[in-house]
N, C-alpha and C positions, 0 to 999 in steps of 0.2 A: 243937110247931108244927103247925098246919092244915095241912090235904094241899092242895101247890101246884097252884091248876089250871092248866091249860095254854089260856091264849085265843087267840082267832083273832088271826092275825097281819095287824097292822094298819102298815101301810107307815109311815106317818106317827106313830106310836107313838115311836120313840124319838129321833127329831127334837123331839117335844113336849118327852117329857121333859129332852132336853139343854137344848135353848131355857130351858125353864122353870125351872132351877138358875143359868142363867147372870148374873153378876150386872149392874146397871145398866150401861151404856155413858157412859163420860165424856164432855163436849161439849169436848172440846180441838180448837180448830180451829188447822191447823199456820200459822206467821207465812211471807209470802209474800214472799222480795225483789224489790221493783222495782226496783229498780236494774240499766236494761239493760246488759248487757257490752259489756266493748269490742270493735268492729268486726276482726272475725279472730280473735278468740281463740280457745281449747276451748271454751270455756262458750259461746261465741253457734255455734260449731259441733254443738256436741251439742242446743241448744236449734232449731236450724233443722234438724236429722236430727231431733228430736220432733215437731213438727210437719208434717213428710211423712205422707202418705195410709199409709203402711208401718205395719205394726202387728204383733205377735209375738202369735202367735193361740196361742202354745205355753205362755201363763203360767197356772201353775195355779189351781184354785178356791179360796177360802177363804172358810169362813163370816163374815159379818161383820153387826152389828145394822146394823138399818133407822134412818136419821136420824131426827129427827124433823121433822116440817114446816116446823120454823123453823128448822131447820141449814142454814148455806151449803153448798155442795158440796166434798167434801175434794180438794184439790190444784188448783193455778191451772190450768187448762185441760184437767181429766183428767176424762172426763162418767161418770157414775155411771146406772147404768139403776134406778129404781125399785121396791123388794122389799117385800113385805109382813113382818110379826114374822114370827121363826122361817120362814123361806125363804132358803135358801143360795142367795147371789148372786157373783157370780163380779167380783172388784175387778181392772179393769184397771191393770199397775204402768206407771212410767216405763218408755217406749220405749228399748230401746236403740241409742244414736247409730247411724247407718248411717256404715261407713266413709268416708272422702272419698279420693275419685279424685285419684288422684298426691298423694297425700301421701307423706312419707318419714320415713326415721328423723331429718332435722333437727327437722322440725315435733314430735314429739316432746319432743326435748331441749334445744332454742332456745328464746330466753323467747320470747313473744310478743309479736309484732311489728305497728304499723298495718301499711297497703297504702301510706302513705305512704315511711314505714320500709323496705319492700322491692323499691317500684317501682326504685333505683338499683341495685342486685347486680341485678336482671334487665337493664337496659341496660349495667351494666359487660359481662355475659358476650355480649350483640351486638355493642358495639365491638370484643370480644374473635373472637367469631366473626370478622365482619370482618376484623380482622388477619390471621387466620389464612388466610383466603380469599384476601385478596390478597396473603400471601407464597406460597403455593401454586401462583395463577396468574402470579406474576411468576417464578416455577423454572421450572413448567411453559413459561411464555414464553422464556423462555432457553434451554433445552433444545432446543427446536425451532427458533431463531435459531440456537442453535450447530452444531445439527445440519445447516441449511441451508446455514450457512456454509461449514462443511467441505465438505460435498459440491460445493457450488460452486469451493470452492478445488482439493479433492485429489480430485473426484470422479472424473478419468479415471487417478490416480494407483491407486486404491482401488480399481476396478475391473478395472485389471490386476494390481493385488496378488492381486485376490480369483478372477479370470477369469470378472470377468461382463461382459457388454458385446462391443462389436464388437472383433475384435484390431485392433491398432493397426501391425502389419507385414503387409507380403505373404507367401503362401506363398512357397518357394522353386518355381523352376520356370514362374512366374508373370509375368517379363518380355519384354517384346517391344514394339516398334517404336524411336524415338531417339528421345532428348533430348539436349540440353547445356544447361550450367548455368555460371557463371560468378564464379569466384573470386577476388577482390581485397587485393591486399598486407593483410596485417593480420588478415584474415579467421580465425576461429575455429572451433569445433564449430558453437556457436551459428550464426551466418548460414548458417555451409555449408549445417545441417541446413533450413534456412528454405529454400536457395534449392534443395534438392533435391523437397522437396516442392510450390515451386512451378512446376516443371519438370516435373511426375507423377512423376518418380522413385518416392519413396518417400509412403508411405499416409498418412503424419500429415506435422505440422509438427516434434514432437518426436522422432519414433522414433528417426530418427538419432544425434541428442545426447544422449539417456538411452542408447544401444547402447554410444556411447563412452564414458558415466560407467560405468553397469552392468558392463564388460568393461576398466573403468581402461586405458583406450589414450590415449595422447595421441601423435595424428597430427597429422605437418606437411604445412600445405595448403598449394601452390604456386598464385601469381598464372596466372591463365590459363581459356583455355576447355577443356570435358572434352567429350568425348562419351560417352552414357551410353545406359541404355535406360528406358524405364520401367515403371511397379510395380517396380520392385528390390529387396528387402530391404535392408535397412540393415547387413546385412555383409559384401552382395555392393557394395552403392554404396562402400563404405570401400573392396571393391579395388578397383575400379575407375579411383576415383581416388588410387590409392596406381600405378596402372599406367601411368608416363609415354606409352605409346603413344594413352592415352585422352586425354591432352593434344596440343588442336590450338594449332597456333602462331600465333596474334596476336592475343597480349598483347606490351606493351611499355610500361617505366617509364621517365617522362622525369626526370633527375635536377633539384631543386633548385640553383638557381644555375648550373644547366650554359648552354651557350652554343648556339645554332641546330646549328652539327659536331657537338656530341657526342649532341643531339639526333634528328640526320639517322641518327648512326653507327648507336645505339637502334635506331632505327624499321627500318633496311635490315636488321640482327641477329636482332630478336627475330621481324617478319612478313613478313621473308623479300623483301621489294619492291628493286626497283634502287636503288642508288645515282645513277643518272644519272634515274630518273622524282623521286625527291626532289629534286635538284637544282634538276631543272627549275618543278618545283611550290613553289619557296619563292627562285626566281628576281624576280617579280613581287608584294611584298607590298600593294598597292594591289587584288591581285586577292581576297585577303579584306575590303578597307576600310583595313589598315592602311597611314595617311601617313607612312612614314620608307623608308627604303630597304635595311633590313635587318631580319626578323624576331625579331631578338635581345630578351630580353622579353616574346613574345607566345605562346611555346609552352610552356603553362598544366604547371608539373611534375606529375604523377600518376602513376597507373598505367591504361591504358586497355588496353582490348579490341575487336578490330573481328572484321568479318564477312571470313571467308575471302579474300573477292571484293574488300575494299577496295581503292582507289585510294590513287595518291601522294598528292593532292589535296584526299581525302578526310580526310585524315588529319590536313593540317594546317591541315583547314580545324575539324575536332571540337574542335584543340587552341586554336587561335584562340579559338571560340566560347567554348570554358572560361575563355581569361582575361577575357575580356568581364566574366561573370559574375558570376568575384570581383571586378571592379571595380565591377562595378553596385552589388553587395554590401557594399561599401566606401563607395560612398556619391558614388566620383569621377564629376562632371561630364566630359557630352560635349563634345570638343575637350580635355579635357585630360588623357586615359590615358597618352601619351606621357611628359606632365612626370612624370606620378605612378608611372609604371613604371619612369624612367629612375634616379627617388631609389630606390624601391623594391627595384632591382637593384644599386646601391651599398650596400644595409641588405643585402641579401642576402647579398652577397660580405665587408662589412667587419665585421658584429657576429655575434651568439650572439641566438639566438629571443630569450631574457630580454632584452636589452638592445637590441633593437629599433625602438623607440620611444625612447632614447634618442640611438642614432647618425643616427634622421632628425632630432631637434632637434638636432643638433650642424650637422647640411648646413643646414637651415632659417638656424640662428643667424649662419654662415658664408655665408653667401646673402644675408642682411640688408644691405641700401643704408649704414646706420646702423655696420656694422662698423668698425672701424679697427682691427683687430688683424690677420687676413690678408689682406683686400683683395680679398674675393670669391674667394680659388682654396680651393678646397676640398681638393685637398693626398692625394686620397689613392690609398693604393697601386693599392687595383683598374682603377682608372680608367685608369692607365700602364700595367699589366699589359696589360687587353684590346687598349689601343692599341697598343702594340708588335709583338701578335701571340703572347703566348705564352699558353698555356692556362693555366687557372683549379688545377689540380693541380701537387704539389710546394711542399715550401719555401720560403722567398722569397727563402732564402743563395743557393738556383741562379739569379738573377737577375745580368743585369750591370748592377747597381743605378745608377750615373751613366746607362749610356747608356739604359735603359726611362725614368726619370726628366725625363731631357733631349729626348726626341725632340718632335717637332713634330706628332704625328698630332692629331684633332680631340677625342681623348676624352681626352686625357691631361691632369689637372686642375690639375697641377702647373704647367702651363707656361697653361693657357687657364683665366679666371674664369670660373666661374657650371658648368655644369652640362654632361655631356658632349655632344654633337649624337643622341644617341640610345643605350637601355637596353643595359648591358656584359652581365648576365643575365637568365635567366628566373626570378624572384622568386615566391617561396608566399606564397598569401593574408594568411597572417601579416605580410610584410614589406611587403605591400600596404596593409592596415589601419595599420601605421606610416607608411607615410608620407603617408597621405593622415591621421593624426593622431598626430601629434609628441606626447612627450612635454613637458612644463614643465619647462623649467632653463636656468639662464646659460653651459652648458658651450656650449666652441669648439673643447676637444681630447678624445681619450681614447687609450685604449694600453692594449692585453692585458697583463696583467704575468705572466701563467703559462699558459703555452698547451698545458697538461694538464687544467686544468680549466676554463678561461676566464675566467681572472675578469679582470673589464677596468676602468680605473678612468679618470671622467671627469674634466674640469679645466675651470676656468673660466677663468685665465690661462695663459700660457705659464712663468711662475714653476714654476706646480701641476702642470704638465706634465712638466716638466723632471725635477721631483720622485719621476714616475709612472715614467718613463723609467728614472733609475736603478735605481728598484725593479724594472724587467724584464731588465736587462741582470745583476743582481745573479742574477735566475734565471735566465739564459741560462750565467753564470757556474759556476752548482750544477749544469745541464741541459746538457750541449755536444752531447750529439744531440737537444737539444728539438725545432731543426727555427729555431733565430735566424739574421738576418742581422746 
């Protein structure tokens, strides 16, 4: 073999040679789908990520033969830069897709979907939000309604539970100057504590009545006026009025049914006044308005309270004005308290609260022009009793039943028709509202038949009468200290 020379080294030397061996280039041009894809899919997403200005500058070189002049460009929209033979041109490839912003692993592996297709799961999950939003604020709304609640209901409760807020007692050590305050039959913790706090006594309206529940006391409160001091503590005010000497005297309860005497006897007892300035001051019933000539009926029963300093006067002029009241109240027309007092006090003394409004329709019925069964006397025993003279207590065996019966006086109904000359008691508003409205029914008689519990039974004849009658004497018979005549 020839001795190899060695030539200059020629850059382009073995690029010729490669070139030059290389054999023709096929004219296979690649087939192009038009067929655009469907709107959302991969394929219109990868084809709209190839066509962004973004470009992978990082794709390698590869040799490739030069087209010929009449070759279309290879790839639908991929530009090719023009090379002469044998010159390495560098073949730009398909771009690859640029990710898409908020995609997820559904879009993945859900088929694909139009925008029509998925516009509804995006509005399901806004109704959905929604919902969720306004069950949130409808708790949240409640929460602070309940909250508000409470605190307006048990907020000074809560705050002494918890000792926040202003105390609701005085210190000890902390009273001084006077009060009184005024306690009425019946009366409770409750009012007490009302009526000490609005006396200054005590700091709250409650303190007092929570100190009794708190301390399980159940103290009995006496009718009457106290004298006290005020700021008190609420367990200084309990002795106080646990301290009869803190009770000033005049109060005074006038009984139900009782008569003007036992009324006077009251009033000279309980506030201390003469006997002879009462006298005198319920000598002239005309000097309150009232036309009859005995105040019997007009001294309103209660429990009242006066001023140290009252007068005889005074006294039964407050009680007068009371029964005014209730009759205003009742409904009764002026000029005719008397008629309606005088039944009133006959309901008073002959029946039971329950049957009250029956025993005025019984006077009513028997009162009737239309009657022909008693002939207007209305027959009954109070009536005789008061005329006689003998008081309203005791059994009716101690009675010398012919002679009260028989006597002549103006009230006695047995012997005079129609209705006494003026009221045998002083009647409670209850007995008032009867008779100024009668119950409905054909009764003319009635008769207690157990006088333990009252039970009283009406009749429309004297037949049904008769009948009632047996049945009480039958328990007079079972009862011999019941209390029968």
């Amino acid at each position: 073999m020839p001795e190899r020379e060695t030539p200059d080294h020629d850059p382009n030397s073995l690029s010729d040679d490669l070139f030059a061996n290389l054999p023709e280039p096929s004219h296979q041009v690649p087939s192009v789908d038009s067929t655009p894809p469907p709107p959302g899919s991969r394929r219109a997403r990868r084809e709209a990520a190839a066509a962004s200005p973004r470009q992978n500058t990082d794709a390698p070189t590869t040799p490739v033969s030069a087209p010929m002049a009449d070759e279309p460009p290879i790839g639908q929209g991929s530009p090719v830069a023009p090379a002469a033979e044998g010159i390495a041109v560098s073949a730009t490839p398909e771009p690859t897709p640029a990710p898409i912003v908020g995609s997820s692993l559904d879009d993945l592996f859900v088929a694909e979907t139009s925008h029509e297709d998925r516009a509804p799961r995006k509005k399901k999950r806004r109704v959905g939000c929604f919902v969720t939003l306004g069950i949130l604020l409808v708790l949240i709304g409640g929460a602070v309604y309940g909250g508000i609640w409470v605190m307006n209901t048990y907020g000074d409760q809560i705050d002494e539970l918890m000792g926040w807020g202003e105390p609701t007692d005085y210190e000890p050590g902390q009273a001084t100057g006077e009060a009184t305050i005024t306690i009425r039959e019946g009366d409770t913790g409750s009012p007490v504590s009302t009526a000490l706090y609005e006396a200054g006594v005590t700091k709250t309206d409650r303190v007092f009545y929570n100190y009794l529940v708190s301390e399980n006391i159940e103290a009995p409160f006496y009718p009457g006026v106290y004298s006290l001091q005020k700021q008190m503590t609420a367990a200084a005010a309990l002795e106080a009025l646990s301290d009869p000497a803190n009770r000033m005297e005049n109060t005074v309860s006038i009984a139900e049914g009782g008569t003007v005497s036992s009324a006077l006897n009251a009033i000279s007892e309980s506030i201390g006044i003469p006997s002879a300035d009462l006298d005198a001051a319920v000598a002239d019933p005309r000097a309150y308005g009232v036309d009859t000539d005995r105040l019997d009926g007009w001294l309103f029963p209660a429990v009242y309270t006066f001023d140290p300093e009252v007068t005889a006067s005074e006294v039964i002029q407050r009680m007068v004005d009371r029964t005014r009241e209730a009759l205003s109240a009742a409904g009764v027309q002026a000029g005719d308290e008397n008629r309606i007092l005088t039944i009133a006090s006959i309901v008073q003394r002959e029946g039971h609260t329950a049957d009250f409004d029956k025993v005025s329709r019984v006077i009513a019925n028997r009162l009737d022009p239309s009657n022909d069964q008693t002939h207007g006397l209305l027959q009954m025993d109070s009536t005789a009793q008061f005329g006689y003279g003998l008081t309203h207590e005791g059994p009716v065996a101690s009675w010398p039943w012919d002679e009260v019966v028989g006597d002549e006086n103006p009230w006695n109904t047995y012997v005079h028709a129609g209705l006494p000359v003026s009221p045998i008691s002083n009647p409670s508003e209850a007995a008032i509202q009867a008779a100024q409205s009668p119950a409905d029914g054909p009764w003319f008689y009635f008769v207690t038949v157990n006088l333990d519990t009252g039970e009283t039974v009406f009749s429309a004849t004297y037949a049904e009468q008769q009948a009632a009658e047996a049945q009480y004497r039958k328990w007079c018979e079972e009862n011999p200290d019941g209390g029968c005549y």
